[in-house]
N, C-alpha and C positions, 0 to 999 in steps of 0.2 A: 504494500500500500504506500503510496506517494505522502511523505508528510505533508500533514496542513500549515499553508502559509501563518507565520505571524507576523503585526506588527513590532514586537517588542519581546524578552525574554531575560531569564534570570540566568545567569550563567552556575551552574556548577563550581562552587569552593571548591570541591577535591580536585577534580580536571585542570582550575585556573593554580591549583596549589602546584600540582604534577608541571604543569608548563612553565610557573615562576622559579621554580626549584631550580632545573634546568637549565633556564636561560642564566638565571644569574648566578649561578653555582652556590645556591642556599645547600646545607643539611637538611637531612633526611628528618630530623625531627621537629623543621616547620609545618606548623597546622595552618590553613585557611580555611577563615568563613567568614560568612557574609555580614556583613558588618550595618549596611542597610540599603536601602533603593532608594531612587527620587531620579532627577535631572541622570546622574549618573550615578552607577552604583559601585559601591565602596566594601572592600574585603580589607581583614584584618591578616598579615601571615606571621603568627607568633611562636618564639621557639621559649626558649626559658629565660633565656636573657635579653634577647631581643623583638622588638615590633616594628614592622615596614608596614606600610597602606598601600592598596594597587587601586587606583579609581579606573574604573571598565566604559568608557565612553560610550553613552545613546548612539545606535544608529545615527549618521548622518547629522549631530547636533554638533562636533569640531569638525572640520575639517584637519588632515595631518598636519598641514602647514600652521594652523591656528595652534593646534597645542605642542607644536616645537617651538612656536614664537613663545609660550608660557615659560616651557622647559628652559628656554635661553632669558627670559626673564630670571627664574627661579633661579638660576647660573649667578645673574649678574646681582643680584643680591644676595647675594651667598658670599660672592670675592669679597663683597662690602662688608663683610662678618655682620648681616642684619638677622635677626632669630625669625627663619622663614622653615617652613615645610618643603623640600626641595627634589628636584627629578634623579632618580640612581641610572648610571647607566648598565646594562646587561655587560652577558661574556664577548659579546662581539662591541660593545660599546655602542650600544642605539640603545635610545631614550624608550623608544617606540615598539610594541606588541600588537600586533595585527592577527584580530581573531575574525574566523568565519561564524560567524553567528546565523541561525534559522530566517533572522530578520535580514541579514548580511554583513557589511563589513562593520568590526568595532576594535577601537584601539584601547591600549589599556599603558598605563605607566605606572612602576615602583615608583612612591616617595618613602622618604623619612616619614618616621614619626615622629609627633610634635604632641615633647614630653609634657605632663600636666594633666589636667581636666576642665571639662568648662564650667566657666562659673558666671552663673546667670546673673545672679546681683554682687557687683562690685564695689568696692570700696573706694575711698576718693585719693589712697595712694596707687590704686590699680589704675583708675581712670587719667590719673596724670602718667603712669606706666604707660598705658596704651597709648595717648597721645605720642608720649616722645618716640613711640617708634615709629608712628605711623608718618611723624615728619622727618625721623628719620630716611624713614624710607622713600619718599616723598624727594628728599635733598638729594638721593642718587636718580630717580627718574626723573627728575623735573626736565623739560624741556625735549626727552627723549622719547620716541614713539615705536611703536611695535607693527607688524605686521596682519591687525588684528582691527575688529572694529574701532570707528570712532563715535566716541557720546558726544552728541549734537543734540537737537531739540529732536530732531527729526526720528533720531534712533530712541528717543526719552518717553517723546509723549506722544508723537505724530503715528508710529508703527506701531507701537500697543495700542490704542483706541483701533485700529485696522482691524489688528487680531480677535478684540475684545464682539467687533462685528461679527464677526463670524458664529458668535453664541448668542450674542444678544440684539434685539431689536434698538436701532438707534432712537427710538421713541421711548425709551425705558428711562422714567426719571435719572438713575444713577448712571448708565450712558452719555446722557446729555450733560452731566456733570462732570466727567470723564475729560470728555470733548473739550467744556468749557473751562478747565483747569489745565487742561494741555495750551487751549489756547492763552488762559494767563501767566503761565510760562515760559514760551514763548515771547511772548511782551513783553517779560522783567527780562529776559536775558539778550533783548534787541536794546532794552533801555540802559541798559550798563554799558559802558565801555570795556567792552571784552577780551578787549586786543594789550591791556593790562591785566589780566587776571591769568597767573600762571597756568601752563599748561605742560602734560606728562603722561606718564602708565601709570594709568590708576585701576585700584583692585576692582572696587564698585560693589564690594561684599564684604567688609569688614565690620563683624558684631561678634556678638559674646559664642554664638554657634561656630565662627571658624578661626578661632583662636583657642590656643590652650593655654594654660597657668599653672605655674608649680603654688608651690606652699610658701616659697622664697619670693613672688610674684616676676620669675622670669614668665614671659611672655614667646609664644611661637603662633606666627599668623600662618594659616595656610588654606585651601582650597581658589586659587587664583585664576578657576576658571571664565567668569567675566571679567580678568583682566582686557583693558582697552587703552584708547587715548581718548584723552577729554582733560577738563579744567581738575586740579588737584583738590580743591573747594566742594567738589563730590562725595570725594571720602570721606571728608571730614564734614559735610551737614547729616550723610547716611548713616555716621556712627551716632552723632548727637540725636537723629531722628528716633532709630532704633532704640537708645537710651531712655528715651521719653517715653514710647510705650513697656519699656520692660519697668521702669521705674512709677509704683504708680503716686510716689509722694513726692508732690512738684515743688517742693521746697527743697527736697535733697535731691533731684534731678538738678535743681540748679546750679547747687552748690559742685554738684559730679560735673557736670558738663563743663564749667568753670575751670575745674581741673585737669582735665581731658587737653582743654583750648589751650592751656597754662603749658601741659608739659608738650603740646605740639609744638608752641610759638618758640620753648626752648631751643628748637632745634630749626624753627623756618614760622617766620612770621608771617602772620597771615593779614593783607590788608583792610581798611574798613570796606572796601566794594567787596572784598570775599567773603567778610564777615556778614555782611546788608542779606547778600547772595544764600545765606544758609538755610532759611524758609524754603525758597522758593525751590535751590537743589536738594533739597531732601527731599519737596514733594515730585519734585521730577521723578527722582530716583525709585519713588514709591510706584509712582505709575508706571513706569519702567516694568517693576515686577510683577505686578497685575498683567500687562502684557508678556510675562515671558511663564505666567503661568498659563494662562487661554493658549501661550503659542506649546507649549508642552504640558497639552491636556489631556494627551494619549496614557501618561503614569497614573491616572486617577480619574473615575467615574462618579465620582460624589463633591470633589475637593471645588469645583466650577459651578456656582446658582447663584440664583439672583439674591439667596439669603448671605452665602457668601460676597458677594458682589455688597450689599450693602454695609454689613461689618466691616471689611475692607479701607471703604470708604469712611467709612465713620471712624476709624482710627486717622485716616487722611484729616478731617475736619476738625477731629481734635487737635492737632497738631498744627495745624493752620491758625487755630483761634486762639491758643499758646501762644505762636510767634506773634500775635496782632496786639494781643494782649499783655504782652511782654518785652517791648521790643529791646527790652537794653540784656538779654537774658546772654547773649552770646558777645557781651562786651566784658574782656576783664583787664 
């Protein structure tokens, strides 16, 4: 019997363990498993002393070219000694694993692991931690670009509202809000003079989910797969944004985010147009992932409604009304 087509598929931990072994001349006493699903799916291969991460690339979601542009990022902050999650090469020396999958071609990469745990509510010596590395890191990409998308308005809010059509009727209250917040971003970021506001490889995912922390609050950021180019003011209103809804006592989000800003500007200061800029790029940033979840709606049949669609949003509106209500909150 001819197997039935899929779109999509779990790979086998023993098979992808048997193949990792191999390639990269592990022992015989690494175990792999599966560690979780989503966008891409992530196996754990641990022996007793040691843990590597292999993320198994979606069908057709990088291109090769797109995640060696990663791999040579993750490279080039590496030389910088910056505490990043970083690509292994095999026994022939390629970053790169090319499996035939039922759905077809997928690649897969060894990282490091990135020692620690995550920790959901942090403190305001961690939040000044995180900053300074993220302007660290920041000071080695600044002005440098990848071979990978560029965040524009267009890639922000213009191409999610497209995708978001595809599920939902453009008549749908939260839709037309969608729309009309895209297009008010658009306007703040034609109304600044943008041609001052530094630009570089930014992560465009940096929250408490892809970072770890030791007990000593070393810090290791990793999964850099929407790394892009765009304005560096991104990463830093997406961490602040993020911040805001994990934090729900807005007195000490203040005081954290404050700290955050503090130990960035240690390391690269950030000007008042990019500080102005922070509302407006987080909510980009937000619509951004609304659209990159409609656009990889295939991993889940419930995760997509218009219940979801409205909570979504309403953490959107909360944070909107924050900035308006607050506006010296990102001044320190």
């Amino acid at each position: 019997m001819t197997n039935f087509p899929v779109t999509a598929s779990t790979l086998s931990a023993t098979a992808l363990g048997t193949l990792v072994k191999h390639q990269y001349n592990l022992t015989e006493d690494f175990n792999c498993s599966l560690f979780r699903t989503g966008i891409n799916h992530t196996y754990f291969l641990k022996s007793k002393n040691t843990t590597y991460v292999l993320r198994v690339y979606s069908c057709n979601w990088r291109s090769k070219q797109e995640i060696l542009e990663e791999v040579k990022l993750l490279e080039l902050l590496k030389r910088n000694e910056l505490s990043v999650s970083y690509a292994l090469k095999d026994k022939n020396s390629a970053y790169l694993q090319t499996i035939h999958a039922p759905e077809g071609k997928r690649y897969a990469v060894l990282f490091s692991f990135a020692e620690g745990g995550k920790v959901r509510f942090i403190d305001h010596e961690t939040s000044f931690a995180i900053g300074a590395l993220m302007g660290k890191i920041h000071n080695v990409t600044i002005h440098k670009t990848v071979a990978r998308v560029n965040y524009t308005t267009d890639t922000l809010v213009h191409k999610p509202y497209d995708f978001l059509k595809t599920y939902f009727s453009e008549d749908l209250p939260e839709l037309k809000f969608v729309k009309a917040q895209g297009e008010q971003v658009t306007n703040t970021f034609k109304d600044i003079v943008l041609d001052d506001i530094p630009k570089g490889i930014i992560h465009l995912d940096i929250w408490y989910d892809n970072m770890s922390i030791t007990d000593n609050r070393e810090i290791t950021i990793f999964d850099f797969d929407f790394c892009g180019n765009g304005y560096l003011v991104l990463d830093v209103a997406y961490f602040c944004m993020q911040l805001f809804h994990i934090e729900t006592d807005k007195e000490a989000y203040e005081l954290k985010v404050k700290e955050f800003l503090k130990g960035y500007q240690k390391q690269r200061a950030l000007t008042k147009q990019e500080l102005d800029l922070i509302p407006t790029a987080g909510k980009a940033i937000w619509l951004f992932y609304l659209g990159v979840q409609a656009q990889r709606f295939d991993w889940s049949n419930i995760f997509l409604s218009e219940n979801y669609l409205k909570m979504y949003l309403g953490r959107l509106k909360n944070w909107t009304s924050f900035c308006e209500e607050n506006p010296n909150v990102f001044i320190v």
